[in-house]
C-alpha positions in Angstrom: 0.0 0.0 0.0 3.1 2.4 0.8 4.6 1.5 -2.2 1.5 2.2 -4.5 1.0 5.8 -2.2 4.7 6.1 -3.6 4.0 6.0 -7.0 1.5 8.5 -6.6 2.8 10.9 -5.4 5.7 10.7 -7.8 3.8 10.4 -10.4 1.5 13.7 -9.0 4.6 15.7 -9.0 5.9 14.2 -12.6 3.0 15.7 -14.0 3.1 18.9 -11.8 6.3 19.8 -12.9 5.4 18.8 -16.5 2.7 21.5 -16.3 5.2 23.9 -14.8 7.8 23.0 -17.8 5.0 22.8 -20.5 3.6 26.8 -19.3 6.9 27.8 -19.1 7.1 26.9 -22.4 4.1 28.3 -23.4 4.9 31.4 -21.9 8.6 31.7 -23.9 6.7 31.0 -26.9 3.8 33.6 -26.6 7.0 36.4 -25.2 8.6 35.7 -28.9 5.4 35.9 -31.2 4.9 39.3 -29.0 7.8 40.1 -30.2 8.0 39.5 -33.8 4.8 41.1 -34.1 5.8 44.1 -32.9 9.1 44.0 -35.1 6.3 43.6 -38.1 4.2 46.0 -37.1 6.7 48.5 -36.6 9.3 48.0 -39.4 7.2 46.1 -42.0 3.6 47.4 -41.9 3.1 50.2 -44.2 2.7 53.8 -42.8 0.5 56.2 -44.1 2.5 59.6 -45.0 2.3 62.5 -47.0 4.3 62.0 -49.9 5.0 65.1 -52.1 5.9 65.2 -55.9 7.0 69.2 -56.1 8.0 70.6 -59.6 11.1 73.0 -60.5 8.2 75.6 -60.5 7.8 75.4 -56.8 10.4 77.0 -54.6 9.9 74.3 -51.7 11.5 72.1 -54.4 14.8 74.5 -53.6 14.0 74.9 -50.1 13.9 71.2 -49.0 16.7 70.4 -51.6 19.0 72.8 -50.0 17.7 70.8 -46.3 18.8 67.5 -47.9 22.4 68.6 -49.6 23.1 70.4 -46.4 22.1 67.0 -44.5 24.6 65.3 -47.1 27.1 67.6 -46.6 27.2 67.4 -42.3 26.8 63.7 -42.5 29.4 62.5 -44.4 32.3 64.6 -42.3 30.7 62.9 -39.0 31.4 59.6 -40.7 34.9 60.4 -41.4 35.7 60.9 -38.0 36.4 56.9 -38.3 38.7 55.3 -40.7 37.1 54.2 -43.6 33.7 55.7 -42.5 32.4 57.0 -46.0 33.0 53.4 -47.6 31.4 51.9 -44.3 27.9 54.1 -44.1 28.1 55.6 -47.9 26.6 58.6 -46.3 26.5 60.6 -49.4 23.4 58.6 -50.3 21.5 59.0 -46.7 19.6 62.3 -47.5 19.3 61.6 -51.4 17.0 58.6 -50.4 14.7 60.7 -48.2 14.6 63.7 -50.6 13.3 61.8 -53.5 10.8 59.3 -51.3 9.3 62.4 -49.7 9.4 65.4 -52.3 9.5 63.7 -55.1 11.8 63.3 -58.4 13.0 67.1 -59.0 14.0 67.3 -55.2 15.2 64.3 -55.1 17.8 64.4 -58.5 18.4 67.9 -56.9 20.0 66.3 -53.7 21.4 63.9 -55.8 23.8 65.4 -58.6 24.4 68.6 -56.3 25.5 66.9 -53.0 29.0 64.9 -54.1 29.8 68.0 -56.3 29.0 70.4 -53.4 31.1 67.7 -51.0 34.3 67.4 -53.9 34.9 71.0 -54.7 34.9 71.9 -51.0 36.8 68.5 -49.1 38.1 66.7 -52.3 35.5 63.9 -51.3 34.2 61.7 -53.2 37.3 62.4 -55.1 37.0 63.1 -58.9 38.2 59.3 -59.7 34.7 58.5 -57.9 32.2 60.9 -59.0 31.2 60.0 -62.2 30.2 56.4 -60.4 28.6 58.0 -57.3 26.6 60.6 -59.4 25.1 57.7 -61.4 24.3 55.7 -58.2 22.9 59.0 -56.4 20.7 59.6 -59.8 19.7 55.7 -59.2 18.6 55.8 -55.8 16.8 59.6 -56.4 14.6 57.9 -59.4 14.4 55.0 -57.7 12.9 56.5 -54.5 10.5 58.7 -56.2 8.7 56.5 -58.1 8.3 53.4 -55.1 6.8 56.5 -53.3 4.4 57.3 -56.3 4.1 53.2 -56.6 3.4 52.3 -52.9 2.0 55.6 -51.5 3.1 54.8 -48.4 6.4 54.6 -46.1 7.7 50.7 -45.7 10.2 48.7 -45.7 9.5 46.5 -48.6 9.8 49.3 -50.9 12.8 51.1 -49.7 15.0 48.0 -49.7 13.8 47.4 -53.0 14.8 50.9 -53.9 18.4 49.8 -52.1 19.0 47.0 -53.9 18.1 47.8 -57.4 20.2 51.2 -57.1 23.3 49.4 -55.8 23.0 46.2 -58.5 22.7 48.5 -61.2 24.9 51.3 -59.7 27.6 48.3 -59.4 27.5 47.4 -63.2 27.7 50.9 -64.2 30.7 51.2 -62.3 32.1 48.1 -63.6 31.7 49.4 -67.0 33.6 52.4 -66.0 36.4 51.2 -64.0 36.8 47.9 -66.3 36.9 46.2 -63.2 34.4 44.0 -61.1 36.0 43.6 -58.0 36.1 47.2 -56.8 32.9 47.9 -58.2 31.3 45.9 -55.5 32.9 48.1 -53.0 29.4 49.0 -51.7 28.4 45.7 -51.3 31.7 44.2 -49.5 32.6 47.2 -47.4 29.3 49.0 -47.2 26.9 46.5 -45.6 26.3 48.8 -42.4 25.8 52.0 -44.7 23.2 49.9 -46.8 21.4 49.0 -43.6 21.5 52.5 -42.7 19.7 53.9 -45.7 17.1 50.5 -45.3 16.2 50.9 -41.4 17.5 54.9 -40.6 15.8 55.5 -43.3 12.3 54.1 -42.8 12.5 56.0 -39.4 13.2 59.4 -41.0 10.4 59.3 -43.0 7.8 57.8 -40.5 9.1 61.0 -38.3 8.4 63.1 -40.7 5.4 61.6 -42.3 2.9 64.4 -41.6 5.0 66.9 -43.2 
């Protein structure tokens, strides 16, 4: 009889702890879903935005374009505070990508073409070697940009690392067509990983912050 009370009560607290275990479980799981759904909601849900397409007519066009190259100015001499911290972030291309998801094409090419010639003539950087490539990726990204804005209406992430991706693959064969070269061409893509991420992520954020503008 004490032995069968034995097994009972061992097998009572088996099946305790087992329901400790299994809720603790439970409870790890349901923490993580909470999790990811808040990463979705917030990174990968659209948001809605006011998304501007302003002509050469409009002075704002100059306005905000002067805000952007000013923006890719500042930037770019924070980042070369490091060693190798314009290959690392590609700042240059930060503002450009806000500019033209924003305001539009015209602000965006604007911020473009004006900010590495602005940056050259007074630093030397990009140097002159690396201009012709940036401005082609810079007038990439800008028309890129402006028309996922006038595609998707709203600010995501979907879009903008679409924008990324297709301004870097063809910015990297345009490059490779200049410099004759593949391997340096990919510079972007071996060197500038955290720069890339930047422009994805930093700037989604931007332009949620700024959405009601």
């Amino acid at each position: 009889m004490s032995k069968n009370k034995r097994f009972l009560s061992l097998l009572t607290c088996f099946h305790s702890k087992k329901y400790i275990f299994v809720s603790h479980i439970d409870c790890y799981v349901s923490n993580h879903q909470y999790y990811i759904k808040l990463f979705i909601k917030h990174f990968f849900m659209e948001t809605s935005a006011k998304l501007h397409s302003l002509s050469y007519r409009d002075a704002k066009t100059y306005l905000f374009a002067g805000i952007f190259i000013v923006g890719n100015i500042l930037l770019p001499q924070l980042c070369h505070l490091i060693p190798q911290g314009g290959l690392i972030w590609l700042p240059i291309y930060f503002f450009t990508l806000i500019a033209a998801y924003k305001f539009g094409l015209q602000t965006g090419l604007l911020t473009a073409i004006l900010s590495p010639l602005v940056n050259c003539l007074l630093f030397g950087m990009p140097p002159l070697a690396s201009l012709p490539a940036i401005l082609i990726k810079s007038s990439l990204l800008a028309i890129g940009a402006a028309y996922a804005a006038k595609l998707f209406g709203k600010v995501a992430i979907l879009p903008i690392l679409l924008v990324v991706l297709l301004y870097q693959i063809v910015g990297i064969l345009a490059e490779w067509m200049i410099l004759k070269e593949f391997f340096p061409a990919t510079q972007d893509f071996r060197i500038g990983i955290p720069g890339l991420l930047l422009q994805v992520f930093g700037g989604y954020l931007v332009l949620k912050a700024i959405s009601k503008l």
